[in-house]
C-alpha distance (Angstrom), angle and dihedral (degrees) to the residues before:
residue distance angle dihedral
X1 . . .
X2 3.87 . .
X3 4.05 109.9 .
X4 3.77 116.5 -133.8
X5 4.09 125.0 -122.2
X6 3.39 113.1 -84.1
X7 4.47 113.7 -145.4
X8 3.79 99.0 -130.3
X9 4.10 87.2 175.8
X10 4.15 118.9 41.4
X11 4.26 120.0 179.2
X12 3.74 116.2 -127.4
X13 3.45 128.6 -126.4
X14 4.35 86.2 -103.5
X15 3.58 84.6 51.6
X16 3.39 98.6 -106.4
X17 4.04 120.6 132.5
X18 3.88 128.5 -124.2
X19 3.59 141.3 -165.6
X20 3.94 101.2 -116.3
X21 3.56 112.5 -107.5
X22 4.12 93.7 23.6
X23 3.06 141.8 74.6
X24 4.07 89.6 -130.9
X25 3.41 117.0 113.8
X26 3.65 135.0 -133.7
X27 3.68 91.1 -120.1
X28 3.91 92.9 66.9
X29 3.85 91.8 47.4
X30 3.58 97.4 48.1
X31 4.39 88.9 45.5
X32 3.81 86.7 57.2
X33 3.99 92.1 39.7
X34 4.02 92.6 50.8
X35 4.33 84.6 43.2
X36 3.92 86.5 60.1
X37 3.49 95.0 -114.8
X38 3.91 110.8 153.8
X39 4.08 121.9 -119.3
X40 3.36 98.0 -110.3
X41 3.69 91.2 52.1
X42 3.68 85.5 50.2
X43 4.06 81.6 51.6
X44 3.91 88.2 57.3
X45 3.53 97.4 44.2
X46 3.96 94.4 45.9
X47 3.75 99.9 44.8
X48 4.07 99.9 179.8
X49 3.81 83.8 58.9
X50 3.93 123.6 83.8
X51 3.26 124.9 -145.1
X52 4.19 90.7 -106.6
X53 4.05 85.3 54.2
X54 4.31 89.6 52.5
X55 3.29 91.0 46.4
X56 4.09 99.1 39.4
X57 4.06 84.0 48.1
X58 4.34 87.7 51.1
X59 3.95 89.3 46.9
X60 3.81 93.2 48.2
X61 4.11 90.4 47.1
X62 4.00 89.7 51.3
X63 3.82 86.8 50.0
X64 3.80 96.8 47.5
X65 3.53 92.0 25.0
X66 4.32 92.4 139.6
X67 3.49 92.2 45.1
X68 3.81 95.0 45.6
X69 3.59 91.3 45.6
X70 3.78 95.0 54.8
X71 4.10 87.6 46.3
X72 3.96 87.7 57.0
X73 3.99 98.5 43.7
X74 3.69 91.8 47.6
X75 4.01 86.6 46.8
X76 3.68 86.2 52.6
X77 3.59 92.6 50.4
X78 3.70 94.0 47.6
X79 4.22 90.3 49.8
X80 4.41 82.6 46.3
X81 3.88 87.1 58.0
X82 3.47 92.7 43.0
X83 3.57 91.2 49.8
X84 3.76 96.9 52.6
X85 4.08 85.3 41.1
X86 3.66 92.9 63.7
X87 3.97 92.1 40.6
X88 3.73 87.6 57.2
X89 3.68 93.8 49.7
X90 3.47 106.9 42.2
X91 3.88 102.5 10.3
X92 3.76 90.8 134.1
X93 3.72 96.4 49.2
X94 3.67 90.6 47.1
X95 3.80 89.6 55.4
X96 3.32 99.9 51.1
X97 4.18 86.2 47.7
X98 3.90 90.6 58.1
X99 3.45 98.7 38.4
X100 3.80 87.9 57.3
X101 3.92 85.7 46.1
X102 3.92 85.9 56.8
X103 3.97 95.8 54.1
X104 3.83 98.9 42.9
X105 4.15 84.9 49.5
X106 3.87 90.8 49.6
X107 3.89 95.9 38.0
X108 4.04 90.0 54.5
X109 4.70 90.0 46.4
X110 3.38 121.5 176.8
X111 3.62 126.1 -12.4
């Protein structure tokens, strides 16, 4: 009996793409494929994926690879403007956060 295709990777209605059955998203899978990091590590880290699901989402990437890359710089772009967004809105608020990050870190030194 001949098994049918199973969709490892579905688009959602934002555009946006998903692991089927998760709520992990392709994005986070392809980060940790282009940082080297091996599919069952991806497994471990992503523990409502199987190991099928990793791999189906890796197979479905190197199929789609130009479209997929396109998705993720334009999602990088969007998070960049978002970035400098936020800077220019509350740039002296987040200042004044990490310079009081910078004290507490060298009031507490070395361990």
């Amino acid at each position: 009996m001949p098994e049918t295709a199973v969709a490892y990777v579905f688009r959602t209605a934002e555009g946006g793409w998903r692991i089927a059955g998760s709520r992990v998203s392709l994005d986070s899978i392809v980060h940790a494929y282009w940082g080297g990091q091996s599919l069952e590590a991806m497994a471990e880290d992503f523990p409502t994926l199987s190991l099928e699901q990793v791999y189906g989402a890796i197979a479905f990437y190197l199929r789609h690879r130009g479209e997929v890359d396109e998705y993720m710089a334009a999602q990088e772009e969007r998070w960049e403007q978002l970035r400098r967004q936020s800077e220019a809105a509350h740039g002296p608020l987040l200042s004044r956060i990490r310079g009081s990050r910078q004290k507490s870190s060298t009031k507490e030194g070395p361990a």
